[in-house]
Structures are given as structure tokens and as C-alpha cells.
N, C-alpha and C positions, 0 to 999 in steps of 0.2 A: 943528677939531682941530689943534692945534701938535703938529709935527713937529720931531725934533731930530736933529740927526746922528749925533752920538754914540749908542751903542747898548749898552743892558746884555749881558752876558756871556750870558743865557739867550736875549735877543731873536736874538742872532746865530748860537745852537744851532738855532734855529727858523726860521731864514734859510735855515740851510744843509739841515735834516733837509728844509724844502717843496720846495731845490730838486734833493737831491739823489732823496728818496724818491718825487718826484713824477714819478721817470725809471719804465718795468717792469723793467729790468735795470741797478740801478746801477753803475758800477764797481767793481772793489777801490782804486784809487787812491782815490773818492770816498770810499768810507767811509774810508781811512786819512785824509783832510782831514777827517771827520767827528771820526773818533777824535783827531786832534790837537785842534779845539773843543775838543770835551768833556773833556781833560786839564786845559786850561786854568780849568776851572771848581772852586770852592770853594762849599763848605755853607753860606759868609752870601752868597753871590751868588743864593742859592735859599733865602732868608731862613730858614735855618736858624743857629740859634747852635748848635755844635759844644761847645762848654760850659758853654750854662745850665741852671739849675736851677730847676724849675719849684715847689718845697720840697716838701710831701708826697706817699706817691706816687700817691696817689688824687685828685692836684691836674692839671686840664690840660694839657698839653704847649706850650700857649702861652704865651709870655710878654707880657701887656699892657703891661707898661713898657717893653718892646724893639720890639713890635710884632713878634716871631720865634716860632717854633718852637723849643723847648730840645732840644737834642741830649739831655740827660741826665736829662731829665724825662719821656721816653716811657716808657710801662710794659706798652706791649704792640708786637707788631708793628704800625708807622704807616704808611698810603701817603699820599703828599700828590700828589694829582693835579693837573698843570701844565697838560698840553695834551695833547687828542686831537681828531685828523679822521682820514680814511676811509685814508691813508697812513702814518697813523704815530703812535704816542704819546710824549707824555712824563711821568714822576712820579719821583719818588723813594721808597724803603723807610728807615725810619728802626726800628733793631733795639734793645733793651736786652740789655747783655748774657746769654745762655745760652738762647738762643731759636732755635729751626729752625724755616725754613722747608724741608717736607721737598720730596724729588728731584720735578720737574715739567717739562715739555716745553712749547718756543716753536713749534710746527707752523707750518712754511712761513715762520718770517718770520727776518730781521737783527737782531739785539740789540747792544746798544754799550752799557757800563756801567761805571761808574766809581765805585770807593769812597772816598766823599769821605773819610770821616774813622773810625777802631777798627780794629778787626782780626776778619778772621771766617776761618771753617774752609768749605774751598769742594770742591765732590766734582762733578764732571762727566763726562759719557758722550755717548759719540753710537753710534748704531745701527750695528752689524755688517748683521745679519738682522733685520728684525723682520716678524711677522706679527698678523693681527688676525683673529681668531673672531668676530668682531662685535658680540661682548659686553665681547671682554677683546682688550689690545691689551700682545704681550708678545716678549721674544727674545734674543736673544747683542748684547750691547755693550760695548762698548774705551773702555776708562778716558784721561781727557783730564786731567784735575788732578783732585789728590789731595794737596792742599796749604793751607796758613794763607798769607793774604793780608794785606798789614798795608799802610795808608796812612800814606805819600803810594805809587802805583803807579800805572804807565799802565792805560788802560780798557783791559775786554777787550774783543773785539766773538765771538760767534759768529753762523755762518750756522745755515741749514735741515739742511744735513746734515753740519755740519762745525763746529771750533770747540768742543765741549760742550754742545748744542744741550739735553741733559738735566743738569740740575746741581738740587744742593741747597746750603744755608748754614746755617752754625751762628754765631750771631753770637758772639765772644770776650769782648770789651767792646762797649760804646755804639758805635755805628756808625751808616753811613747808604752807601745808595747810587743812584745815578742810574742810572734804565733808559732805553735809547730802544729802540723796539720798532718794525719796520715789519716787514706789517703790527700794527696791532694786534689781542692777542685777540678774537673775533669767535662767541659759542656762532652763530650764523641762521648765518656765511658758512663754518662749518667750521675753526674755528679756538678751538676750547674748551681749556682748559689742563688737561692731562693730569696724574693722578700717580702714581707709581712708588715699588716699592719693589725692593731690588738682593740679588741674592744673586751675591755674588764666588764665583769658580772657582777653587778654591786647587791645581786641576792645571793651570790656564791663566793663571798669574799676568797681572792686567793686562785681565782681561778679567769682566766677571759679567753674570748672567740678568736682566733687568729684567722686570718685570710688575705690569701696571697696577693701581691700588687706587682705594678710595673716598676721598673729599675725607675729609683725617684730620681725626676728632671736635676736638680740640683745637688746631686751626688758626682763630688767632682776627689776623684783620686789620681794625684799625680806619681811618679815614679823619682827615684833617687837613687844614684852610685851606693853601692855598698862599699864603705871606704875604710871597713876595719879588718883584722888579720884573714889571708889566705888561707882558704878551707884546702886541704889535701885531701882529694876522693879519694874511694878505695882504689880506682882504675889507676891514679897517680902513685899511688903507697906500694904497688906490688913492683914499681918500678927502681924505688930504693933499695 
């Protein structure tokens, strides 16, 4: 295998999430070095074009002549899965305009996300109180953002209990974003994605009742080739 020095922009996100995710108690300092990375990164670095056009809308999201992914030719919610091991993932969400993903929970882990490119409407909460009946998992929680997010912006990161740890997105225009997730969702290790719906307390401005719901009927996420530079694992690197 030839090795090269020079290092794509996502091989070096993947440098840093092994060495920093691969600690049990990262720093805040690390993930702010994490979080500068991933500022650093654009849509064609993650061989997404940001404005092609894939022509009809029943036509692929790929584009064969670019060898990319069309930012404006997605017509549903898209993941494109980059990398996942047992500390951490990575993939991008690529949105069409007027699309929600509704409110859902990261349990237990660090999130760091950065919207490469649209504008979307972002609602986040993290737990006051919460309790679980065993069946239903619900409670008082404090509104974090309640705001339209428009690129170019710094990533956010939230933690477990801090940060917006429950958020939902309404995409404005064609968007796309980068999640790094440690750990990752996991239904065996206890770590299933939650979803929510919110009822604000109009005596308690700033504050509303969260309670769990069924995976909503019309929550339709399809998948996508990750079509930008080959990630080198560490399994792969010892072999240079």
C-alpha cells in the first residue's frame, strides 16, 4: 500500500475523533480541537456537490459525471455513512427543503455537527427532570435553541446531559450536515434513539414537557454511497 503524507481533510477528522474518542473521559479542550477540525470541512471535501442537480426528481442523488452526491437532487432525507467503529461515528444528513427530522435523543454520548451548507430551523432541549415508567420515558425540560441556523456557522457539539442533547430540524432550503457521534447509537449496548414530542409551558416560559413517542409513520431516511476521499483506518496505517 503507498502512503502519502498529505492527508484529506476527513482522513484528519478521523485521526483526531480515534485519538481523541479512544480516551473514556475526553476533554473539553479536545473536543474544542475536534470542533475547530470539523469547522474546517466543506460539502465537496465529503464529495458532496453543494449545487448539483441530479435533473428529475425521481432521478438518483448521484451524479455519474462528477462522481458526487448532488446537494439538490436529494428528495428525501439522505445519510451517507462514512465511518463507524465501536467509539464513534461518522456520516452526514443531506435534507431537501421542508423536511423534519422530528425531536430525538443522543443517550450517553458527545455529538459535534456542523452544517455544511442551507439553512434549517433547529429546537433543542436538554432534561430538567426526567423519569421512565418503563414503557414511556417523559418530563420537565429547558429549552437550549430555538433558532434558524444558516451556513457558513461554527459546529455545535452537545454532550449527555448538556448542550441540546434533544433537538429536532426542519430543513429551510437544501442543506446537509455532518454528525460525529461517540459513542455511537447502539439498540444491544442501550443506546437506541429516542423520540419525542414537546409540549411548551406557556406559565413557564422556556421550559416544556417532553414525552416519548413512536418512530413517526412518516419518517423516511434513505441511504447514500459515501463518494468522497478514502478514509485510512488505523488497522490500514500500521500496514504502511
Amino acid at each position: 500500500m503507498e502512503c502519502t503524507t498529505e492527508k484529506s481533510k476527513i482522513q484528519v477528522i478521523y485521526d483526531a475523533c480515534n485519538a481523541v474518542f479512544s480516551q473514556e473521559r475526553p476533554t473539553f479542550r479536545q473536543i474544542q480541537w475536534l470542533r475547530n477540525l470539523i469547522d474546517k470541512t466543506e460539502a465537496i471535501d465529503l464529495g458532496i456537490d453543494e449545487f448539483g442537480i441530479c435533473g428529475s426528481p425521481s432521478s438518483s442523488p448521484r451524479s455519474d459525471d462528477e462522481g458526487l452526491i448532488c446537494g439538490q437532487g436529494v428528495c428525501d432525507i439522505t445519510y451517507i455513512h462514512i465511518h463507524e467503529c465501536d467509539n464513534f461515528s461518522i456520516g452526514v444528513f443531506c435534507f431537501p427543503a421542508g423536511m423534519v427530522f422530528p425531536l430525538h435523543d443522543h443517550p450517553g454520548m458527545t455529538v459535534v455537527s456542523k452544517l455544511l451548507y442551507g439553512s434549517m430551523y433547529v429546537k433543542s432541549y436538554d432534561w430538567v427532570k426526567v423519569e421512565n415508567s418503563g414503557r414511556q420515558t417523559f418530563g420537565l425540560a429547558a429549552s437550549v435553541v430555538d433558532d434558524i441556523i444558516k451556513a457558513p456557522c461554527q459546529p455545535s457539539v452537545l454532550f449527555p446531559r448538556s448542550g441540546g442533547n434533544i433537538h429536532s430540524f426542519t430543513s429551510l432550503t437544501p442543506c446537509a450536515i455532518l454528525d460525529v457521534l461517540s459513542p455511537p447509537y447502539s439498540e444491544d449496548l442501550g443506546r437506541p434513539s429516542t423520540y419525542f414530542s414537546d409540549f411548551p409551558i406557556s406559565s413557564l416560559p422556556g421550559y416544556a414537557m417532553l414525552e416519548e413517542r413512536d418512530l413517526p409513520d412518516d419518517l423516511v431516511v434513505v441511504g447514500a454511497p459515501y463518494l468522497g476521499p478514502e478514509i485510512v483506518s488505523t488497522e490500514d496505517d500500521e500496514l504502511c
